[in-house]
C-alpha positions as a Python dict, from the first residue, in 0.01 Angstrom:
ca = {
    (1, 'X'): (0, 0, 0),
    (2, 'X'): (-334, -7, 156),
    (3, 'X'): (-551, -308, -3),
    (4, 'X'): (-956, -360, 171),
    (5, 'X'): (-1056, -539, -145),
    (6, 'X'): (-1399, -657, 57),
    (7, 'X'): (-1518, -282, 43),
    (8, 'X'): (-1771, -147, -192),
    (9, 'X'): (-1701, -148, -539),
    (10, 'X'): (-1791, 198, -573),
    (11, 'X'): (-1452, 289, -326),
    (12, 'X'): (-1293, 51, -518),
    (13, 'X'): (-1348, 224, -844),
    (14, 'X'): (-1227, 591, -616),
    (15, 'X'): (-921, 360, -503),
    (16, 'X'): (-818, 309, -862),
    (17, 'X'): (-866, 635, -987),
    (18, 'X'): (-690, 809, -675),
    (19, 'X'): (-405, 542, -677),
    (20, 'X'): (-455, 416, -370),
    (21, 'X'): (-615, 412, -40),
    (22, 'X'): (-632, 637, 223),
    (23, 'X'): (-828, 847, 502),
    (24, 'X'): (-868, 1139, 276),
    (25, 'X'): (-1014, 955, -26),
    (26, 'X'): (-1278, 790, 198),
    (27, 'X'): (-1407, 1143, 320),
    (28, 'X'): (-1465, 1245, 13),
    (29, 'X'): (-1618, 921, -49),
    (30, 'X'): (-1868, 917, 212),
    (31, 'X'): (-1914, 1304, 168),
    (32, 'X'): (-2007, 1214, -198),
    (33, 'X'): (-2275, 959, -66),
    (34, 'X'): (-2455, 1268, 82),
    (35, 'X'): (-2492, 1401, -265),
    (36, 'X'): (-2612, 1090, -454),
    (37, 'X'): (-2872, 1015, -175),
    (38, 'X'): (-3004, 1384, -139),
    (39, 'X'): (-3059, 1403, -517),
    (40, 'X'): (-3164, 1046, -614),
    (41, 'X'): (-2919, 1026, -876),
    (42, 'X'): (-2619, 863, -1084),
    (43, 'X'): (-2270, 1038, -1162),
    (44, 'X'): (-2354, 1355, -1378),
    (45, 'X'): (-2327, 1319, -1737),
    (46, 'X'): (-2245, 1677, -1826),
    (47, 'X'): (-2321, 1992, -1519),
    (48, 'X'): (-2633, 1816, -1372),
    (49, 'X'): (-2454, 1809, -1061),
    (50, 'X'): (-2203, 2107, -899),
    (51, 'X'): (-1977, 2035, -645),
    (52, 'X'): (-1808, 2326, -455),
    (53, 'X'): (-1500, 2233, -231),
    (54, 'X'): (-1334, 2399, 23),
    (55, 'X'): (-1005, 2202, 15),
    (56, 'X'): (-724, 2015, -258),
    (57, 'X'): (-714, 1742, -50),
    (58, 'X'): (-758, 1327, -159),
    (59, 'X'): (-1139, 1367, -54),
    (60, 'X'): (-1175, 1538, -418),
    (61, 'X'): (-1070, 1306, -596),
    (62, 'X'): (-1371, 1113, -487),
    (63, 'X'): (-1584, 1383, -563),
    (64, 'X'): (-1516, 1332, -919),
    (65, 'X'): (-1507, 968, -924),
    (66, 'X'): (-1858, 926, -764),
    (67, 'X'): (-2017, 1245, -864),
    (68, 'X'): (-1866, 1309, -1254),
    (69, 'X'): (-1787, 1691, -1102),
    (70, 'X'): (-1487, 1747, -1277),
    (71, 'X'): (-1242, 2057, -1352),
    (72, 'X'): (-1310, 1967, -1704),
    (73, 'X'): (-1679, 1966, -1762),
    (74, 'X'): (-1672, 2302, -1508),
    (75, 'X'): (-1906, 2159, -1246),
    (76, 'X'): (-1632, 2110, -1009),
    (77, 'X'): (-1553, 2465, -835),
    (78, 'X'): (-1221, 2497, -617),
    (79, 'X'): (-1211, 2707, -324),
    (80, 'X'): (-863, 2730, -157),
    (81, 'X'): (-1045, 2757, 189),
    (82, 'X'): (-861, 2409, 391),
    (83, 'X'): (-1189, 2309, 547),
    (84, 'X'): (-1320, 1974, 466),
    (85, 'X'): (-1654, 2106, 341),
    (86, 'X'): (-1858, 1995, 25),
    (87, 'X'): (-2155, 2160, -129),
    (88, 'X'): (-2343, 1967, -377),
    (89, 'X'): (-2603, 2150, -577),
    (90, 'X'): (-2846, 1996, -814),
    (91, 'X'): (-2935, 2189, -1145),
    (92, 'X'): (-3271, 1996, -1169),
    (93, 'X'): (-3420, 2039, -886),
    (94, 'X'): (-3235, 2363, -799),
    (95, 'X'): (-3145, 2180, -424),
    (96, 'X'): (-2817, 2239, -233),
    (97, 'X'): (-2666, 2039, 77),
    (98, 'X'): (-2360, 2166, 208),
    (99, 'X'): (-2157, 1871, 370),
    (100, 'X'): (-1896, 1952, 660),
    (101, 'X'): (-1626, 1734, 857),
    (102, 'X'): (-1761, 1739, 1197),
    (103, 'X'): (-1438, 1819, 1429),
    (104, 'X'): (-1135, 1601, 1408),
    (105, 'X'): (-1127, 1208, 1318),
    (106, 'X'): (-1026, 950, 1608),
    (107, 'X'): (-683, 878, 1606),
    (108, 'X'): (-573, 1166, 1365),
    (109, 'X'): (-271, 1297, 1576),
    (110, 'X'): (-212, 908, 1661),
    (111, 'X'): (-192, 809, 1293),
    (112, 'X'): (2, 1151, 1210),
    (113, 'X'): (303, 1121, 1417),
    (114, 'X'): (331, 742, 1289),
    (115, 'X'): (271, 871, 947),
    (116, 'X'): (550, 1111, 1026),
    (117, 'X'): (784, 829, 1158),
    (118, 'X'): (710, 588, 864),
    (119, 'X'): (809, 932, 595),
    (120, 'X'): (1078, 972, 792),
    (121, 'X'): (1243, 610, 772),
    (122, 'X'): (1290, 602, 1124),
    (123, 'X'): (974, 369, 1237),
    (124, 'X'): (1080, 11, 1394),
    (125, 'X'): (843, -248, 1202),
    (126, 'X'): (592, -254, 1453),
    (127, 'X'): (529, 98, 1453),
    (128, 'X'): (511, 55, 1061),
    (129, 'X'): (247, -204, 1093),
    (130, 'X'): (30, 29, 1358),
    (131, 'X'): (44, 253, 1052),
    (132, 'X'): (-133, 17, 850),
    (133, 'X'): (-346, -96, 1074),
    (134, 'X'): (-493, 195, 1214),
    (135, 'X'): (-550, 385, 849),
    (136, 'X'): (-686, 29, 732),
    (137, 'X'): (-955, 76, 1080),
    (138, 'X'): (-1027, 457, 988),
    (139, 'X'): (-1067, 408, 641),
    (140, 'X'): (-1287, 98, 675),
    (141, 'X'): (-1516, 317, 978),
    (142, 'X'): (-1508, 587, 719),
    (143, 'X'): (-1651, 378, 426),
    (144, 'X'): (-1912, 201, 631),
    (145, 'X'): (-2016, 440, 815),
    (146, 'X'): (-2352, 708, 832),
    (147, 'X'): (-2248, 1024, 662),
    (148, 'X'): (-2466, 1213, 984),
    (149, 'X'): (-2188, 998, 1181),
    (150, 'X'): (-1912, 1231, 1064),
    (151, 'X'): (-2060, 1505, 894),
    (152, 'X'): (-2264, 1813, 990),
    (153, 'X'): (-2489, 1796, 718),
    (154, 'X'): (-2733, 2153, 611),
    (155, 'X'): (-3003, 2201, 311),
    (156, 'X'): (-2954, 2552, 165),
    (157, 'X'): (-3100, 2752, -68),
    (158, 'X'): (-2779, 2878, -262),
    (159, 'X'): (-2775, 3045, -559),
    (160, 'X'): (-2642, 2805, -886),
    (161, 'X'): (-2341, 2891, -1039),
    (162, 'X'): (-2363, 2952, -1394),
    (163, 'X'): (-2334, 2695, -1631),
    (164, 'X'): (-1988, 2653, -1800),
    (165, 'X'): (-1898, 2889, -2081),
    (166, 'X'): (-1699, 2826, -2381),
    (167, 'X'): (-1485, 3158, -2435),
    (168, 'X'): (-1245, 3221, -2723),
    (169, 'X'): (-881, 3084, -2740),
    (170, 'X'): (-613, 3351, -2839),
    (171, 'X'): (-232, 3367, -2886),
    (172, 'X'): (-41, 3508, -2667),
    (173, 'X'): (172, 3786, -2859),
    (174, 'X'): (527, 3725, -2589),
    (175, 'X'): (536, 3366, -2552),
    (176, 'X'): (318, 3231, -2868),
    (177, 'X'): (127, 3007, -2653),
    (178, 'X'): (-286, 2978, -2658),
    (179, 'X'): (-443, 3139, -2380),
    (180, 'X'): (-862, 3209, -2278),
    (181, 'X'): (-906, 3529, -2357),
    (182, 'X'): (-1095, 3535, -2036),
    (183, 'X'): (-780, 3507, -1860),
    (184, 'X'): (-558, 3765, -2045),
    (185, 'X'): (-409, 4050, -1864),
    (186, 'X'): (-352, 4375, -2015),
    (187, 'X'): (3, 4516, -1985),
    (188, 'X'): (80, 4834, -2192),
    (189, 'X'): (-104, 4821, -2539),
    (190, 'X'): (-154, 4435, -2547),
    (191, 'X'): (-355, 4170, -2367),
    (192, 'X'): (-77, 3869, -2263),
    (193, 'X'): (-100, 3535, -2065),
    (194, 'X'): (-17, 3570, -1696),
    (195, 'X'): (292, 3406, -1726),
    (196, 'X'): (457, 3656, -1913),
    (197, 'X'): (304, 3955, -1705),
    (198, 'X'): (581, 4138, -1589),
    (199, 'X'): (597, 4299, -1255),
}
């Protein structure tokens, strides 16, 4: 396990959330500094703030930690894209910045094949503690650094996603479980849950 106890308490707080440390989280981390700096503001309350990401990757679940955009509360939008890219939109002030990894991170394909070696079992111990020390160095640079320093950062004028909505729960009538009826398929006569659409 990864511990850099001396960084901000802010990462800290992403650490413990995520479960631990790693590259990933701290690009969403310092991607999520973009937003808070651009809008002058504190983790949303309710959909203050929207984040749209491009990617499933640890970086989101930074997003949520610093930025309260959550699955839950519907201001956190998935896109199923693979590009580390974050767009942060402001309801108040009707402002977007879209946030983009700039090329490739030093020492990715270093840290990969060790990555790959420790996974595997088959890394000696020094190889195991290159492991650790290099993700320590990246995520430290990452933490520390500039966003600008890593990130291809653009204001935009995009148009706000509509505000969460609250649609009814039914029953579906094959498998008995409760289902938005938003997300009902028909099939024959009836309106089921996707699960039991049959092909």
């Amino acid at each position: 396990m990864t511990h850099l106890p001396d960084l901000p308490q802010d990462f800290q707080e992403c650490v413990a959330f995520h479960g631990h440390s790693c590259p990933g989280l701290a690009i969403g981390y310092l991607a999520a500094k973009v937003g808070l700096e651009e809008f002058k503001t504190d983790r949303a309350v309710d959909e203050e703030l929207v984040c749209i990401v491009e990617n499933d990757s640890c970086a989101v679940d930074a997003i949520q930690v610093m930025l309260g955009c959550t699955f839950g509360k519907g201001n956190l939008i998935f896109r199923d894209w693979g590009k580390q890219v974050y767009t942060f939109m402001d309801r108040t002030s009707g402002r977007t910045v879209r946030v983009a990894l700039r090329g490739e991170l030093p020492g990715r394909k270093e840290r990969q094949a060790l990555r790959e070696k420790v996974a595997a079992g088959s890394a000696t111990e020094e190889e195991k503690e290159q492991w650790e020390t290099q993700k320590k160095l990246m995520i430290r640079e990452l933490v520390t650094a500039a966003p600008s320093d890593f990130f291809t950062i653009q204001h935009r004028s995009d148009t706000l996603p509509p505000m969460a909505r609250i649609v009814e729960t039914l029953t579906c009538p094959v498998c008995g479980e409760e289902v938005m009826e938003s997300k009902m398929v028909q099939q024959g006569a009836v309106n089921v849950c996707q699960g039991c659409v049959q092909s």
